[in-house]
C-alpha positions as CSV (number, residue, x, y, z in Angstrom):
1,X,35.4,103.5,132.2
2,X,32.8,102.7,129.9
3,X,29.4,102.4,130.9
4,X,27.8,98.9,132.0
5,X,24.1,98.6,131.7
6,X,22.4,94.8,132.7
7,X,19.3,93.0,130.5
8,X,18.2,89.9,130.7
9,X,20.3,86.9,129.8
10,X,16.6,85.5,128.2
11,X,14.4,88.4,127.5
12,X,10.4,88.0,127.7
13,X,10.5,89.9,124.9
14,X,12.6,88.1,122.5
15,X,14.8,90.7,121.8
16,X,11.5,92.9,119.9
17,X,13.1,96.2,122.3
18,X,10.0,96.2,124.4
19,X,12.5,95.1,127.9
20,X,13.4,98.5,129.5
21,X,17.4,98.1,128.9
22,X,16.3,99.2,125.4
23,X,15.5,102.8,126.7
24,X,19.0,103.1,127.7
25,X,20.8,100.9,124.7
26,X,18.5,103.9,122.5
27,X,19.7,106.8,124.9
28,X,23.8,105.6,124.1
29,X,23.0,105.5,121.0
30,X,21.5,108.8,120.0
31,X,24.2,110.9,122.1
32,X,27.0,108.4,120.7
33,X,28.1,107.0,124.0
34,X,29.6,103.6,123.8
35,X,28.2,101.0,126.4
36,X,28.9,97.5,127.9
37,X,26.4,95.0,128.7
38,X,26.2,92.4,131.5
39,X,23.6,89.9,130.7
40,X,22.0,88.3,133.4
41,X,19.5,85.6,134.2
42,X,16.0,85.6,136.4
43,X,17.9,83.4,139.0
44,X,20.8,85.8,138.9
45,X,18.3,88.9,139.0
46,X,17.3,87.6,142.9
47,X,20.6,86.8,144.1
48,X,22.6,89.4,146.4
49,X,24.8,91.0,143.7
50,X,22.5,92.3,141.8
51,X,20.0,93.5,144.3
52,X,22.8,95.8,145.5
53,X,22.7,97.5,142.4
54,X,18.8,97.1,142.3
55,X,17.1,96.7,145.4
56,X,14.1,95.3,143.4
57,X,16.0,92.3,141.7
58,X,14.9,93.8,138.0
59,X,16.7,95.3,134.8
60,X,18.2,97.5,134.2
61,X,20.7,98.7,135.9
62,X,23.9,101.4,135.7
63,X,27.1,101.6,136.7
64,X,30.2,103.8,135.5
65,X,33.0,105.8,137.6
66,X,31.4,104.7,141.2
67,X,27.9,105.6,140.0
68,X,25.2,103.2,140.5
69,X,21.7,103.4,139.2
70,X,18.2,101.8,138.8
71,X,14.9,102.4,137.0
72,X,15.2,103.0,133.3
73,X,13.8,106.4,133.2
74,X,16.6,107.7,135.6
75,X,19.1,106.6,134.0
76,X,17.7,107.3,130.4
77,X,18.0,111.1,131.9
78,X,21.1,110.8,133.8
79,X,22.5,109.7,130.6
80,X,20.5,113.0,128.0
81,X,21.8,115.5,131.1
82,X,26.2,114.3,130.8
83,X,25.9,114.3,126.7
84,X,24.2,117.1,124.4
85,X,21.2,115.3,121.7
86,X,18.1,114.3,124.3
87,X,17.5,117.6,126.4
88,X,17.4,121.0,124.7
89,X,20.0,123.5,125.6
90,X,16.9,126.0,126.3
91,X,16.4,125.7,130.3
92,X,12.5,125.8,129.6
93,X,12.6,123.5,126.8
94,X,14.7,121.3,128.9
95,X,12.4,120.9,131.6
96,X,9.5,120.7,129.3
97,X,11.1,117.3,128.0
98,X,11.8,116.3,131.3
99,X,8.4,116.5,132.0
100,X,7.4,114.8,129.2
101,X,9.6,111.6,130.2
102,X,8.0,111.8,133.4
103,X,4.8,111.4,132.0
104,X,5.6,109.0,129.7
105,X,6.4,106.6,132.8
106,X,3.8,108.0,135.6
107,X,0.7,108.4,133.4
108,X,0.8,106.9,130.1
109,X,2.6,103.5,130.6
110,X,0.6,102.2,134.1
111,X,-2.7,101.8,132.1
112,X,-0.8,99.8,129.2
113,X,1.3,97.8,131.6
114,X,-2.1,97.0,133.7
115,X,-3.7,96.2,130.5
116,X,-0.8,93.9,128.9
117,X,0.0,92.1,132.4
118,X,-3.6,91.8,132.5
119,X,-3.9,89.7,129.6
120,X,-1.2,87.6,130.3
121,X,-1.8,86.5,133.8
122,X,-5.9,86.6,134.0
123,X,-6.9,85.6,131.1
124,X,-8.1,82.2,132.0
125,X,-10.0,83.9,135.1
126,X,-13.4,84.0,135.3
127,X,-13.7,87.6,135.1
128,X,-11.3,88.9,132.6
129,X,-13.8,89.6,129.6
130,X,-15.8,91.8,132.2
131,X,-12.6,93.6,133.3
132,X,-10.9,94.3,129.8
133,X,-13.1,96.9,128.1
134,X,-12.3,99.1,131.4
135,X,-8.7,98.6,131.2
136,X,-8.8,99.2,127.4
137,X,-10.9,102.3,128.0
138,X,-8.0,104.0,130.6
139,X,-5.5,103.0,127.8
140,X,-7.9,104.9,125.0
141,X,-8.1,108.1,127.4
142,X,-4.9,108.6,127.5
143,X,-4.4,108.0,123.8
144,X,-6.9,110.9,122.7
145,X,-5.5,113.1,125.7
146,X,-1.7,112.8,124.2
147,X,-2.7,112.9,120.6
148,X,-4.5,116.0,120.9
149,X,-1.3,117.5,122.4
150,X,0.8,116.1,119.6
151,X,-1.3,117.0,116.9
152,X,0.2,117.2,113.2
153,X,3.6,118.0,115.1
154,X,6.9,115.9,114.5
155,X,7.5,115.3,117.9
156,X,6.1,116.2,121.5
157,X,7.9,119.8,121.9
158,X,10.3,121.1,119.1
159,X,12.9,118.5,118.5
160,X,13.7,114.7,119.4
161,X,14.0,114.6,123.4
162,X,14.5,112.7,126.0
163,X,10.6,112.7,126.8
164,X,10.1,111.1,123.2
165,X,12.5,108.5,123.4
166,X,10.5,106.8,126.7
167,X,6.9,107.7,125.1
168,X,7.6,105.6,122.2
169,X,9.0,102.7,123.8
170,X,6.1,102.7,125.8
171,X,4.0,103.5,123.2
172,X,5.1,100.2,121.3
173,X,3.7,97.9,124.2
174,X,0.8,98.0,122.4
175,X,1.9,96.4,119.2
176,X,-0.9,93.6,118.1
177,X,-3.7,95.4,120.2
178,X,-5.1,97.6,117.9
179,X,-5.3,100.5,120.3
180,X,-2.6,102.5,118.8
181,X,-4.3,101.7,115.0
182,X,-6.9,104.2,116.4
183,X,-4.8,107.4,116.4
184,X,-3.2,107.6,113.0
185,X,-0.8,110.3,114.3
186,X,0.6,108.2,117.1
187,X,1.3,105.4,114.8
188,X,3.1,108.1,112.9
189,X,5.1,109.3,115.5
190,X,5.9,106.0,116.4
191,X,7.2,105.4,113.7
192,X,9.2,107.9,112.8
193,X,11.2,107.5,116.0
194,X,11.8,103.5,114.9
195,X,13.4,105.4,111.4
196,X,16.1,107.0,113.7
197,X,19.5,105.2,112.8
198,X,19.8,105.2,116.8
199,X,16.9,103.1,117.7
200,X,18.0,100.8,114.5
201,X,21.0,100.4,116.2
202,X,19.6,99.8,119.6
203,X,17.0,97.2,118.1
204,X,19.3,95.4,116.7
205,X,22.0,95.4,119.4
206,X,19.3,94.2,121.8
207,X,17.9,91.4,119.2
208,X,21.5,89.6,118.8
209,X,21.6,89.7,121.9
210,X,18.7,87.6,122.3
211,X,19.5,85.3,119.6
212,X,23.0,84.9,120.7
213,X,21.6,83.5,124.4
214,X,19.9,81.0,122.4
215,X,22.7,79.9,120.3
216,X,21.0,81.7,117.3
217,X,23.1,82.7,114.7
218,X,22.3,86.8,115.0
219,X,22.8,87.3,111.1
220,X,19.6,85.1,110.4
221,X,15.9,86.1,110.9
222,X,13.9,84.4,113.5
């Protein structure tokens, strides 16, 4: 059977692949995998169905011949490990990418998350201003500390992994602050993964679907 992933029925992110079901439409599509998706809504998220596919009520989930899984990093790599084109071949070079995935979601993304959850729900409080140049400054460590390791290179270790896939998408959280502005070669790298033809195709799977919840015709701009 084909894969079936879930996203939201109403994305947050108005279909602009910053929702996590874009890590896995992107994983599909760069080892060629066709894929369903089940769209489903906030109320649907909480309701018993779902949470016995994710016991945290969130997106997205996995499910194909029996398997079910959550959290968008394990199934980005359950996908790269059943199909050749995220992991390297090279046992070392595999688990090098593996780690960088890992840190993609452990070390890098908690400081942006903090920072862009931050912004939404306290900026009205009394004590944001005081608190942001802290969070910004965690976000700006890690930064320097992963664009020294990248350097002039294409991506993180030899060719397009697994581990790149999930740094960029967490990389792009932090479109419209700036931060990423300050490391030319991140920007680069960033975008040079958003050229692939497989993220294309994942953006704009994940956009119509957006538009289409909306009754928006998906061959116009929004």
């Amino acid at each position: 059977m084909r894969p079936i992933i879930t996203a939201f029925e109403s994305s947050p992110d108005r279909g602009r692949g910053l929702a996590r079901d874009f890590r896995v439409r992107w994983a599909f599509e760069e080892v060629g995998q066709p894929y369903d998706v089940r769209l489903v809504s906030f109320d649907a998220m909480k309701q018993p169905a779902h949470l016995a596919l994710h016991p945290f009520g969130q997106i997205p989930t996995y499910e194909a011949d029996g398997l079910v899984l959550f959290e968008s990093g394990a199934v980005v790599l359950h996908i790269a490990r059943r199909q050749p084109g995220l992991l390297p071949e090279d046992e070392a070079a595999c688990a090098r990418a593996v780690s960088w995935l890992f840190a993609a979601l452990d070390t890098v993304e908690p400081p942006i998350v903090e920072l862009s959850m931050t912004a939404i729900l306290e900026r009205d409080e009394p004590w944001y201003e005081a608190r942001r140049p802290m969070l910004e400054q965690r976000v700006r460590q890690r930064l320097a500390q992963l664009a020294a390791r990248l350097g002039e290179a294409e991506w993180l270790d030899g060719a397009f992994s697994a581990g790149d896939l999930m740094m960029v998408t967490v990389l792009r959280r932090l479109g419209g602050s700036g931060l990423l502005d300050e490391h030319p070669s991140l920007a680069a790298y960033v975008a040079r993964a958003e050229g692939r033809p497989a993220y294309r195709r994942a953006f704009a799977d994940q956009l119509a679907a957006f538009k289409q919840s909306f009754g928006i015709d998906p061959a116009r701009s929004m």
